[in-house]
C-alpha atoms as an extended CHARMM CRD file, in Angstrom:
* protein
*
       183  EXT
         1         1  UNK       CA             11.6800000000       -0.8430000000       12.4650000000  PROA      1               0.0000000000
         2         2  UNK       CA              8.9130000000        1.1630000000       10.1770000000  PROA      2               0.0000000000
         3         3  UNK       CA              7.9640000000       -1.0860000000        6.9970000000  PROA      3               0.0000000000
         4         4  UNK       CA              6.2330000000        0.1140000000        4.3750000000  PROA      4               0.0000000000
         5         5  UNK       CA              4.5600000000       -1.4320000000        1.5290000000  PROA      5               0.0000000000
         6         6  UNK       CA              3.6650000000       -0.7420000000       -1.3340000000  PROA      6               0.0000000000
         7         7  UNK       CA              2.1360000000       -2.6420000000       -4.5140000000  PROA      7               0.0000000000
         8         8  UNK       CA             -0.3390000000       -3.6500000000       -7.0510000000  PROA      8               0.0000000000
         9         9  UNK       CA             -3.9740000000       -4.2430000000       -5.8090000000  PROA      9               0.0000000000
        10        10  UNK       CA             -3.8850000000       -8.4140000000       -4.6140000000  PROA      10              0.0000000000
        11        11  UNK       CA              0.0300000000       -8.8570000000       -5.0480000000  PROA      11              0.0000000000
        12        12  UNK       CA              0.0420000000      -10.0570000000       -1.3110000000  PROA      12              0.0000000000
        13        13  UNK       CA              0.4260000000       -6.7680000000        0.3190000000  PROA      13              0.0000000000
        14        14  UNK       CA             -2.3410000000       -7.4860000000        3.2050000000  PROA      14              0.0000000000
        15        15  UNK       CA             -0.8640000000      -11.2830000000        4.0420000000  PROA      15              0.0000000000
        16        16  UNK       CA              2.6290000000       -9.7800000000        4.7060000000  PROA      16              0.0000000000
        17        17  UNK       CA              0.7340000000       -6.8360000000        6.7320000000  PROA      17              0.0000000000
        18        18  UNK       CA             -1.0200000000      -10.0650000000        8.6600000000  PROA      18              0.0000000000
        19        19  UNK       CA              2.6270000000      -11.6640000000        9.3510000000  PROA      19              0.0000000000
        20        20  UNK       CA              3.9240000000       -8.5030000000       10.5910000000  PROA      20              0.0000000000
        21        21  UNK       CA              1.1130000000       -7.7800000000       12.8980000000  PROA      21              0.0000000000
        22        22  UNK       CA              1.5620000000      -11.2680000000       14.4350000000  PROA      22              0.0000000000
        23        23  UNK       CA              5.7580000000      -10.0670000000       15.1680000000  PROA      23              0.0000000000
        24        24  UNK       CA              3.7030000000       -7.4540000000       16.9120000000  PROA      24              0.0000000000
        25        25  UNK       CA              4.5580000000       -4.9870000000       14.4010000000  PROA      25              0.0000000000
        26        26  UNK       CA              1.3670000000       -2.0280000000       15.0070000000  PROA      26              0.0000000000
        27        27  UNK       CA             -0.4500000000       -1.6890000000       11.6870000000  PROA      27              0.0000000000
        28        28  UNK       CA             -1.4620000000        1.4230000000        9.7060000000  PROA      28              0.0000000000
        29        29  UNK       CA             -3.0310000000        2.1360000000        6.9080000000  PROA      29              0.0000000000
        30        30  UNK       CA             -2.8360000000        5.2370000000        4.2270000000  PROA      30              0.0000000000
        31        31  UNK       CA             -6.5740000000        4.2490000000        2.6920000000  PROA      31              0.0000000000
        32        32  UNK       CA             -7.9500000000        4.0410000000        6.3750000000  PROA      32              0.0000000000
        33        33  UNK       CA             -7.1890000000        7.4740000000        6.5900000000  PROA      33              0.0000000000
        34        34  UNK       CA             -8.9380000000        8.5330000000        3.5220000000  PROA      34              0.0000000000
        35        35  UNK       CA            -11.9630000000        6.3260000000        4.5270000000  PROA      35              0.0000000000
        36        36  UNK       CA            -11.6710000000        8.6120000000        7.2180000000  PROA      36              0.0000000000
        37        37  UNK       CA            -11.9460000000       11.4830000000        5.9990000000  PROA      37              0.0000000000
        38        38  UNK       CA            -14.5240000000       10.2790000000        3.5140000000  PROA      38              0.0000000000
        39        39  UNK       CA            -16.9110000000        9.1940000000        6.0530000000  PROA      39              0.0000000000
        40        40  UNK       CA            -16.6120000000       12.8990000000        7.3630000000  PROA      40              0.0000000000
        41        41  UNK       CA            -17.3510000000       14.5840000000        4.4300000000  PROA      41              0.0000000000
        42        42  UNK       CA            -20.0550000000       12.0340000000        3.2550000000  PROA      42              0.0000000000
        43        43  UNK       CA            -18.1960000000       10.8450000000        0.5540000000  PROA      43              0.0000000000
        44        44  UNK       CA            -19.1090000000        7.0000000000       -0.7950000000  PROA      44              0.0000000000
        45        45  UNK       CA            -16.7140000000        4.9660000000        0.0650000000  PROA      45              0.0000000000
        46        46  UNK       CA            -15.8750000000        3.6630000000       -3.4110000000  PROA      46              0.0000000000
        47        47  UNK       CA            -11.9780000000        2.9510000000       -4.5860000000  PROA      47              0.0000000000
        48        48  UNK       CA            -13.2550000000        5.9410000000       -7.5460000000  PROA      48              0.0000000000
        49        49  UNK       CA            -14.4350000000        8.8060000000       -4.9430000000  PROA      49              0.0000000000
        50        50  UNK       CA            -11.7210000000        7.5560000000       -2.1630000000  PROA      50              0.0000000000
        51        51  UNK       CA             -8.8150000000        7.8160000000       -4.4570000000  PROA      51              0.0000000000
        52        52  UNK       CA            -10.2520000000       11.2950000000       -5.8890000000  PROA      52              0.0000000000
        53        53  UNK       CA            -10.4580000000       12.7090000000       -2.3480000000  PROA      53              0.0000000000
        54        54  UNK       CA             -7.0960000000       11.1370000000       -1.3890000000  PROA      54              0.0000000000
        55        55  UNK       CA             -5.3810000000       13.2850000000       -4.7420000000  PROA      55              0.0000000000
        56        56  UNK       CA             -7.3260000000       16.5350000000       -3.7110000000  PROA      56              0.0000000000
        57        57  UNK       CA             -5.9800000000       16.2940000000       -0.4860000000  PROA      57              0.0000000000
        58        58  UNK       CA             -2.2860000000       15.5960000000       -1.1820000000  PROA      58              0.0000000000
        59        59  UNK       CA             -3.2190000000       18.6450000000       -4.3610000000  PROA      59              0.0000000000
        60        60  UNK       CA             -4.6840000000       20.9960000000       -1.3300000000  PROA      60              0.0000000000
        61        61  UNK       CA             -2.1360000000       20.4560000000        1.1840000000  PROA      61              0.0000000000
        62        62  UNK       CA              1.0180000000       18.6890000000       -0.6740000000  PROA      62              0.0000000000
        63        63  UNK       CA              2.0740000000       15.2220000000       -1.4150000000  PROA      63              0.0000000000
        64        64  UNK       CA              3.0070000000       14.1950000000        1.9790000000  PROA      64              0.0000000000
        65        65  UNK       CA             -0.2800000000       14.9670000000        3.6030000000  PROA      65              0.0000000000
        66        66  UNK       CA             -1.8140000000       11.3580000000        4.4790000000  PROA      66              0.0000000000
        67        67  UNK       CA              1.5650000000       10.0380000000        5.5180000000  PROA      67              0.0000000000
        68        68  UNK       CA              2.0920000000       12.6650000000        7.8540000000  PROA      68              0.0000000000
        69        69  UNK       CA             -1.4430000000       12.0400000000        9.3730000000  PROA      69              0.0000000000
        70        70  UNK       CA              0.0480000000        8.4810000000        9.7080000000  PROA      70              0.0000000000
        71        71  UNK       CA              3.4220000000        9.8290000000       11.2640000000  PROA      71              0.0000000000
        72        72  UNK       CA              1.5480000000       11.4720000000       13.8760000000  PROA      72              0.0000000000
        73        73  UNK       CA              0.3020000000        8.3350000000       15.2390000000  PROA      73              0.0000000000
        74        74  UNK       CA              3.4890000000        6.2550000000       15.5150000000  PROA      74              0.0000000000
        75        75  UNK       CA              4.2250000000        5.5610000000       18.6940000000  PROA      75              0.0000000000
        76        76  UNK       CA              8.4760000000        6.1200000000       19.1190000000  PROA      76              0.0000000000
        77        77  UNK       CA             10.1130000000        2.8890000000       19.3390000000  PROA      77              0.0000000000
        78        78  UNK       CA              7.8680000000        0.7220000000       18.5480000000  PROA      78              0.0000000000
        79        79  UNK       CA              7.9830000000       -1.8460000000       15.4660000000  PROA      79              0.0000000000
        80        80  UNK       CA              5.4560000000       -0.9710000000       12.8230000000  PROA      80              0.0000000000
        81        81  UNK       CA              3.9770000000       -1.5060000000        8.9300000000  PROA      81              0.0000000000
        82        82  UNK       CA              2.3010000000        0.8590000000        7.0120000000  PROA      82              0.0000000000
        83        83  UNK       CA              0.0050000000       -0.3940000000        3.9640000000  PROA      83              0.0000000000
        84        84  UNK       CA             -0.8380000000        1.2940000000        0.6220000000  PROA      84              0.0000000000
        85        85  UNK       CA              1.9990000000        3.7010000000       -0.2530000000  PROA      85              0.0000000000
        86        86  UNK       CA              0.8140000000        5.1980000000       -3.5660000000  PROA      86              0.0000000000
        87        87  UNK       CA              2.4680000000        8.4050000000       -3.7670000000  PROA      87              0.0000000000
        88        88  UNK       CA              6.3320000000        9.5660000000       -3.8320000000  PROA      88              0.0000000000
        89        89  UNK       CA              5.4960000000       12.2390000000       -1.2020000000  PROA      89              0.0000000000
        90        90  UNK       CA              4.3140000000       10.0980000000        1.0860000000  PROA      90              0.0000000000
        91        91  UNK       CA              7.4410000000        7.5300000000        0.8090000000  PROA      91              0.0000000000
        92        92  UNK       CA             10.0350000000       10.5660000000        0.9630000000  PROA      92              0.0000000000
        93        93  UNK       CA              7.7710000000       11.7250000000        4.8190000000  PROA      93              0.0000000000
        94        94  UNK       CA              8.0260000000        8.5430000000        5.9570000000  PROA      94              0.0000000000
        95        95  UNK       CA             11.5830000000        8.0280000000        4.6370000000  PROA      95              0.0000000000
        96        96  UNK       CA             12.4600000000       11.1330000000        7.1230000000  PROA      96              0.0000000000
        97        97  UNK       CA             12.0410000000        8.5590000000        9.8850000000  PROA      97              0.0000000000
        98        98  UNK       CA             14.6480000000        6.5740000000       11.3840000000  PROA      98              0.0000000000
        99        99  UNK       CA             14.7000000000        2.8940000000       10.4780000000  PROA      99              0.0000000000
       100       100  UNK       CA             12.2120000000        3.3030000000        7.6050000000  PROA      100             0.0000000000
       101       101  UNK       CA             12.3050000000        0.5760000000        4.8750000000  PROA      101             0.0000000000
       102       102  UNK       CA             10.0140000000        0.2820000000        2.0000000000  PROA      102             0.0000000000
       103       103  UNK       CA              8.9370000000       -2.9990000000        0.5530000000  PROA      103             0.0000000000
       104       104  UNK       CA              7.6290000000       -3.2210000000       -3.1100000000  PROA      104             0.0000000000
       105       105  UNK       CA              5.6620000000       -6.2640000000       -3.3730000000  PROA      105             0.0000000000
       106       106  UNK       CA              4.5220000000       -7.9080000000       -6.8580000000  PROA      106             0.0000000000
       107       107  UNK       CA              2.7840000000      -10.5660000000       -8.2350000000  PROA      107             0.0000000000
       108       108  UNK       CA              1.4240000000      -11.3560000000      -12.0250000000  PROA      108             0.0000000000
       109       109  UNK       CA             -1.6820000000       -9.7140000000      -12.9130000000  PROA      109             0.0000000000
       110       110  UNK       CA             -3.2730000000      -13.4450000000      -13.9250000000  PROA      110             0.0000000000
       111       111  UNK       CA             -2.3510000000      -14.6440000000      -10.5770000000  PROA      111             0.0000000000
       112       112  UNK       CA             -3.8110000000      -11.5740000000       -8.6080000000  PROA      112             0.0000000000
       113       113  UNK       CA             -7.1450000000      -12.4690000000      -10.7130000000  PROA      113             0.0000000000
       114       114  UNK       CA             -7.6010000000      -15.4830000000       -9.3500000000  PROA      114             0.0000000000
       115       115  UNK       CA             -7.4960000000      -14.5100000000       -5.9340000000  PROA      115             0.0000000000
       116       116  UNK       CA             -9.0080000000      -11.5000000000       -6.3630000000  PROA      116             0.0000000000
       117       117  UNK       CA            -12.1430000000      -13.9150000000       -7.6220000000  PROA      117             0.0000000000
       118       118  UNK       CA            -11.4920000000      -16.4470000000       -4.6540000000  PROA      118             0.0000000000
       119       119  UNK       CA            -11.7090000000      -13.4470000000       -1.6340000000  PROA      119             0.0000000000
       120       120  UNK       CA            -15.2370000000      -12.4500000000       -3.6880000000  PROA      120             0.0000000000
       121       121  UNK       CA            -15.0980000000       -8.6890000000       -2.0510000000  PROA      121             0.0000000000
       122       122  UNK       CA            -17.8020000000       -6.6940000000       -3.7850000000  PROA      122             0.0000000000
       123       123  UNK       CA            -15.4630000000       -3.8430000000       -4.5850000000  PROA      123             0.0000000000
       124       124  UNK       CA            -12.9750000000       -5.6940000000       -6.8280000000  PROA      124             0.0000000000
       125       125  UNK       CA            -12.7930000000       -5.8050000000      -10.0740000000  PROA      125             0.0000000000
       126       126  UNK       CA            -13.5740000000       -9.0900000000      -11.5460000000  PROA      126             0.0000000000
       127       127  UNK       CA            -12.6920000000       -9.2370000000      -15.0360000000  PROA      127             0.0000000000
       128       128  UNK       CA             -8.6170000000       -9.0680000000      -16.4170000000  PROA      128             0.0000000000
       129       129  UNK       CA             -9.5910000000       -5.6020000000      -18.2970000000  PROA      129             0.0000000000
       130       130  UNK       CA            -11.1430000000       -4.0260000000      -15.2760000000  PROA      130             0.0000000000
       131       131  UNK       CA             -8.2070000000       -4.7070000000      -13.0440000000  PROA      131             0.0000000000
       132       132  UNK       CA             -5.9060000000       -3.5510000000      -15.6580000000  PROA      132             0.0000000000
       133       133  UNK       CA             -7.7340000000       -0.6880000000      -15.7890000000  PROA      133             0.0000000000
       134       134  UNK       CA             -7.5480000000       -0.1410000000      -11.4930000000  PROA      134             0.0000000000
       135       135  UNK       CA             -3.7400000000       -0.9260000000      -12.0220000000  PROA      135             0.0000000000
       136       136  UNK       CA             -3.2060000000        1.7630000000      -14.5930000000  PROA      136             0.0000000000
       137       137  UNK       CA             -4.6810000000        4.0780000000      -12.6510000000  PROA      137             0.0000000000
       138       138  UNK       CA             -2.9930000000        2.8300000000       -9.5500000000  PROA      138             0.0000000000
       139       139  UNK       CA              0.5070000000        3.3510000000      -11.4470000000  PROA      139             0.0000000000
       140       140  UNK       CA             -0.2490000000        6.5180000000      -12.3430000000  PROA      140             0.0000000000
       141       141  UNK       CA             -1.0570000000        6.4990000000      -15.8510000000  PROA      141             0.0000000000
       142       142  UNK       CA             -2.8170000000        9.8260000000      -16.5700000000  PROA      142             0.0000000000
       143       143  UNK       CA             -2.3360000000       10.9360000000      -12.5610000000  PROA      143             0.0000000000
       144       144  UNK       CA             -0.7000000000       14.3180000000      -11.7530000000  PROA      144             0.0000000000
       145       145  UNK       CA              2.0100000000       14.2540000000       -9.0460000000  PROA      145             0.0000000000
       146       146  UNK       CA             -0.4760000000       14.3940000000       -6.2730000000  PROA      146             0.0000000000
       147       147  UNK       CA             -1.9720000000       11.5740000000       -7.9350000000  PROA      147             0.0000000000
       148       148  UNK       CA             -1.9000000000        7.3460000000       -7.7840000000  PROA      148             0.0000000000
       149       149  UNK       CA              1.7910000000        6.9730000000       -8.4670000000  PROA      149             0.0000000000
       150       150  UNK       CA              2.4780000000        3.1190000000       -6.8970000000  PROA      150             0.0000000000
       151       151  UNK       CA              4.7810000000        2.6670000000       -9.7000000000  PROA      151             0.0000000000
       152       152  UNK       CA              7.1330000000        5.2850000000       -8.7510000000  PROA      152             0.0000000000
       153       153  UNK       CA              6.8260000000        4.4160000000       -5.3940000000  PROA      153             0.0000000000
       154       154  UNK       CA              7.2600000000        0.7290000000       -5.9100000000  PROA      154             0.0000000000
       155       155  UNK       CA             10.5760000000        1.9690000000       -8.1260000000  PROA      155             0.0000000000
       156       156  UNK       CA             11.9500000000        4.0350000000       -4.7890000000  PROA      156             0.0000000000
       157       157  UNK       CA             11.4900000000        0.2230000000       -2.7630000000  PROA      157             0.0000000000
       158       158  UNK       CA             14.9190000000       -1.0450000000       -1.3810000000  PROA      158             0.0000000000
       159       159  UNK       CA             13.5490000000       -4.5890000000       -1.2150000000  PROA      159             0.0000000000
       160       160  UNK       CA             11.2940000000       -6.2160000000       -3.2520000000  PROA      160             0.0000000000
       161       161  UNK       CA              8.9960000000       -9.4790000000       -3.0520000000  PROA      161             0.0000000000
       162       162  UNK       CA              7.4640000000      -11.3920000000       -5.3850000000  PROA      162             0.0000000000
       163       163  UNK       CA              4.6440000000      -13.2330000000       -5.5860000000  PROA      163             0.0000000000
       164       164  UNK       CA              4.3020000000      -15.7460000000       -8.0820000000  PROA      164             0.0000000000
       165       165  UNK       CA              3.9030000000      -18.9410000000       -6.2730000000  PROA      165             0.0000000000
       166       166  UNK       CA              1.6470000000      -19.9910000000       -3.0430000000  PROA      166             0.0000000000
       167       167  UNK       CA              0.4380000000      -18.6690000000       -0.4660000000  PROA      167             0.0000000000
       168       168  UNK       CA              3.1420000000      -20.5920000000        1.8890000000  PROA      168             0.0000000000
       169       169  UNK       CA              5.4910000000      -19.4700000000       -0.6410000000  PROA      169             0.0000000000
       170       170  UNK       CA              5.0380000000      -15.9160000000        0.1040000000  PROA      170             0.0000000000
       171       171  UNK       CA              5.3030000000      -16.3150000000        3.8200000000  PROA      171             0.0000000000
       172       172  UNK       CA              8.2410000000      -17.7650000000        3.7260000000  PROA      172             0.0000000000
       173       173  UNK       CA              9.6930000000      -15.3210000000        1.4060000000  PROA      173             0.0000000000
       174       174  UNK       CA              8.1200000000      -12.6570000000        3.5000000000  PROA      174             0.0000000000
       175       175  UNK       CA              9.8980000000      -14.1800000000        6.6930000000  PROA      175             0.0000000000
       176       176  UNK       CA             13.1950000000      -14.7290000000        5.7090000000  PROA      176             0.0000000000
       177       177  UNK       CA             12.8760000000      -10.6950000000        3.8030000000  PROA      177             0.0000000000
       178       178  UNK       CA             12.0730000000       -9.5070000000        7.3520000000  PROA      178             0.0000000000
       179       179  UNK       CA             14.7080000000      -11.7890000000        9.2790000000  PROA      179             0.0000000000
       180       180  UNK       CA             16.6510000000      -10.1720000000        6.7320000000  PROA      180             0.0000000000
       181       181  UNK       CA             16.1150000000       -6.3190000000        7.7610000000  PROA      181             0.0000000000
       182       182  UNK       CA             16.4780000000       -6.7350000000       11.3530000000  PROA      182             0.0000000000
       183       183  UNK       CA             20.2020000000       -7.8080000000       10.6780000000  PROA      183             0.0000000000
């Protein structure tokens, strides 16, 4: 089984990654790759120059470009998840794979606050307007078609999850989403 997900910055995407890494599932990651590639070219690794390097990439080589760096690294046969989908391209490569489901996960933009403000990571936003304006971009207001487009891709999901509750909430809903897929 190949999962990905795909979501709104602090919706809950990383604890489902965590579940599915504890079913053994082996864990990738789209913005790893950019970091990546950053780090080679001496690029800050900032969400503003990271996402700009991850649209001139998918503009210089096609939409499909980081997912396919991705698909060359999954091992045949073997359960995994892949994190931050945020282009169409790269869900319609990795929808070219056998067994590939896409899960959009969601969660209010008041509740992803507050945790944002409880993990205290120096990159995230920390005011309502700021991550409004990270989600806009993110959803690809003003974006080309290389661009941010998690909306889109959160609209091509065949299951969804929301998060509106607890943590414990979201695992089980999480759990009983995956029990769900292997049927």
């Amino acid at each position: 089984m190949i999962i990905g997900i795909t979501g709104p910055i602090a919706s809950g995407k990383t604890a489902i990654v965590d579940l599915l890494v504890q079913k053994e599932f082996s864990y990738f990651k789209l913005s790893e790759e950019v970091r990546d590639e950053a780090k080679s070219l001496g690029i800050p690794i900032e969400r503003k120059a990271l996402q700009d390097l991850g649209n001139a990439m998918r503009e210089k080589f096609g939409n499909s470009y980081w997912a396919e760096r991705i698909v060359k690294k999954i091992e045949p046969g073997k359960n995994c998840v892949i994190d931050g989908i945020r282009n169409a391209g790269e869900v319609d490569a990795f929808r070219k794979l056998k067994d590939f489901i896409l899960i959009g996960v969601s969660a209010p933009v008041e509740k992803r606050l507050q945790w944002i403000l409880t993990r205290n990571k120096d990159s995230d936003p920390k005011t309502l307007e700021e991550i409004k304006a990270i989600d806009a971009r993110d959803r690809g207001v003003g974006e080309d078609a290389h661009g941010q487009q998690t909306e889109k891709c959160f609209s091509m999901a065949e299951v969804f999850i929301s998060n509106e509750g607890t943590f414990e909430e979201l695992m089980r809903k999480a759990s009983e989403t995956i029990e769900g897929l292997k049927c």
